[in-house]
C-alpha positions in Angstrom: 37.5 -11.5 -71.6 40.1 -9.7 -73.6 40.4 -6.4 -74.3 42.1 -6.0 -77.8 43.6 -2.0 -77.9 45.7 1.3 -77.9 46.7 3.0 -75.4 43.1 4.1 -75.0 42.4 0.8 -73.8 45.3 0.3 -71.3 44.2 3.7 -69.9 47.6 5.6 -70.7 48.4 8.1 -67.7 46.0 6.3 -65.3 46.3 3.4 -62.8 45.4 0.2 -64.1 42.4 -0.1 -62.5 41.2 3.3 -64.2 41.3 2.1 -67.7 37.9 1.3 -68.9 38.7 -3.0 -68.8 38.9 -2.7 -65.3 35.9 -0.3 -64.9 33.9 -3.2 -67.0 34.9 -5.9 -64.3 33.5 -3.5 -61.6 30.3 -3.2 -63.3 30.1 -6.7 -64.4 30.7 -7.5 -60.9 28.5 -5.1 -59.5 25.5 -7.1 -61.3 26.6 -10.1 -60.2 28.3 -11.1 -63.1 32.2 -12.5 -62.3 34.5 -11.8 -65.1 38.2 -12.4 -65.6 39.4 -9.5 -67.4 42.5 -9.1 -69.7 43.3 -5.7 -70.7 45.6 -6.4 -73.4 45.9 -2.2 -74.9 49.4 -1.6 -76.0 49.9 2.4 -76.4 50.9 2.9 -79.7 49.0 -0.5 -81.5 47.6 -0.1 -84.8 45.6 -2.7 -86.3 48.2 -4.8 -87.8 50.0 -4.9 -84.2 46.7 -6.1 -82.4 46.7 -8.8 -85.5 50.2 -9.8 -84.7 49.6 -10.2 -81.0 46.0 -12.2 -81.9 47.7 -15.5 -81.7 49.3 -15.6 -78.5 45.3 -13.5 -76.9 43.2 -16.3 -78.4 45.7 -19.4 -77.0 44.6 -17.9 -73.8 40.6 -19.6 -74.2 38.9 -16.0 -73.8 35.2 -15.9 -74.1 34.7 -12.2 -75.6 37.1 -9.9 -77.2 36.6 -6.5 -77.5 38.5 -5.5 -80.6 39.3 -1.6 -80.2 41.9 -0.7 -82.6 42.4 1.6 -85.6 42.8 5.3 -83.6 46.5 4.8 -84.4 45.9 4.1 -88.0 44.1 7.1 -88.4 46.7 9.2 -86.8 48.9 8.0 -89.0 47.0 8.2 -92.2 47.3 4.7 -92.6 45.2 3.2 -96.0 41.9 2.4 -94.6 41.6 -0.5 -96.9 44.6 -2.0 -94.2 42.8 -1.1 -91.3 39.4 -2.8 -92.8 41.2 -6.1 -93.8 42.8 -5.9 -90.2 40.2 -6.2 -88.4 38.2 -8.5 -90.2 40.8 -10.8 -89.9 41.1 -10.1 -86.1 37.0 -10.5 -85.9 37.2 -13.9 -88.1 40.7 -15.4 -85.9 38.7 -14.7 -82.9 35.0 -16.2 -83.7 37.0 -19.0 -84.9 38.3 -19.7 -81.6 35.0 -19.7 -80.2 34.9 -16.4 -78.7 32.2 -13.5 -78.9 33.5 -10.7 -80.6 32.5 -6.8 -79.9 34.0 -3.9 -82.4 34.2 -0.5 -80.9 34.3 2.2 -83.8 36.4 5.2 -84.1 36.6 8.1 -85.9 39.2 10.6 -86.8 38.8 14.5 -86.2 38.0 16.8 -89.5 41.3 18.1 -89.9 42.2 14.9 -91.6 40.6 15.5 -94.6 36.6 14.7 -94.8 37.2 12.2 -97.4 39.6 10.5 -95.0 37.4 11.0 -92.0 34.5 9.5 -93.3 36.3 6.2 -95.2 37.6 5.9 -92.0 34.3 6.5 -89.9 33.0 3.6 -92.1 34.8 0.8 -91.8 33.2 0.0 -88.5 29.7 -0.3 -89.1 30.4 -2.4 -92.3 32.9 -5.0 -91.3 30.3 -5.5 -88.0 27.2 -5.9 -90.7 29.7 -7.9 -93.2 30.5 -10.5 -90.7 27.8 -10.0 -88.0 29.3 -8.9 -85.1 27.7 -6.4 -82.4 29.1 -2.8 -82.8 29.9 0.1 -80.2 29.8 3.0 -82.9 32.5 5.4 -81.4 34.0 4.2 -78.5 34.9 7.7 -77.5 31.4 9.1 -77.4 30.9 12.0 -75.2 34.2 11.8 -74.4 36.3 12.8 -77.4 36.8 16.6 -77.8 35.4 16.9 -74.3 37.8 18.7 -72.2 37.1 17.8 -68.6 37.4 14.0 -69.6 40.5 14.4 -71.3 44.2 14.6 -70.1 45.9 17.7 -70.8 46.9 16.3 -74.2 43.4 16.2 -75.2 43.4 12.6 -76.7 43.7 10.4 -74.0 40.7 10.0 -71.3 41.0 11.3 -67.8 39.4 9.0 -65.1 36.1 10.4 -65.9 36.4 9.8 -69.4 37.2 6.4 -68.8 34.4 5.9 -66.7 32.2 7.0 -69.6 34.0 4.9 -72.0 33.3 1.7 -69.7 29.4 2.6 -69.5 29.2 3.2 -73.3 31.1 -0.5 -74.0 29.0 -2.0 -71.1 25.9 -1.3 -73.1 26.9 -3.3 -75.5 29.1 -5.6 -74.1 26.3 -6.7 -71.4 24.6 -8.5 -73.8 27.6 -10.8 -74.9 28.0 -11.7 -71.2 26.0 -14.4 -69.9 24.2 -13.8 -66.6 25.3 -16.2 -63.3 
């Protein structure tokens, strides 16, 4: 299982084994279920980087990838139309090799503008109905804008946060995992 991200998924100012992909294997294992986990979050990764590094992720035979990308776009005010054609690609490059695929959705704070927020916001949903892929809406939920989960830069999840983030992509990512 690969874990496709920013620095949200490598868990940036945490151990390793902090980071919600490590969290994941804990709870995978917990029910039984043994996983071999690749947290591949770069900080920093937009869309296009995680589509430039695809290649090399897929040669590796994963099962699942978690695609968890765009929170850097949106900091930057990238063109959503970019991020959208991004990840579809990633979403198609991936089935194609065989592997499940599971989006986790973003979203951008207000002070980006609303009509930037809310292109943004829906990009998820619609390229997970357009090419049928499960869909974790906002993979910061109850975490984001949440002081005590955050680091003091109030972005990044503390451990707590990342505990929260692992149950909220476990939910959905439970069902992509066979049972053994």
């Amino acid at each position: 299982m690969v874990f496709l991200g920013d620095s949200l998924t490598a868990g940036l100012g945490l151990p390793e084994d902090e980071a919600y992909p490590a969290r994941i294997a804990a709870l995978a294992q917990a029910e039984g279920r043994g996983l071999r986990v690749v947290n591949a979050g770069v900080s920093g990764d937009t869309s296009a980087g995680g589509l430039a590094r695809l290649s090399w992720l897929l040669s590796q035979g994963p099962g699942v990838v978690v695609v968890a990308l765009g929170a850097n776009d949106g900091l930057r005010g990238l063109p959503v139309e970019a991020l959208e054609r991004n990840l579809a690609e990633i979403v198609r490059r991936a089935r194609e090799s065989g592997a499940r695929v599971l989006l986790a959705g973003m979203q951008m704070p207000p002070n980006y503008g609303s009509d930037y927020a809310e292109a943004f916001r829906e990009v998820y949903p619609r390229v997970a109905r357009d090419l049928d892929v499960p869909l974790v809406p906002f993979l910061l939920e109850g975490v984001g804008g949440v002081g005590a989960l955050n680091q003091a830069d109030g972005i990044h999840p503390n451990s707590d946060g990342q505990a929260r983030l692992a149950a909220t992509v476990w939910k959905h990512l439970s069902k992509l995992v066979p049972e053994q």
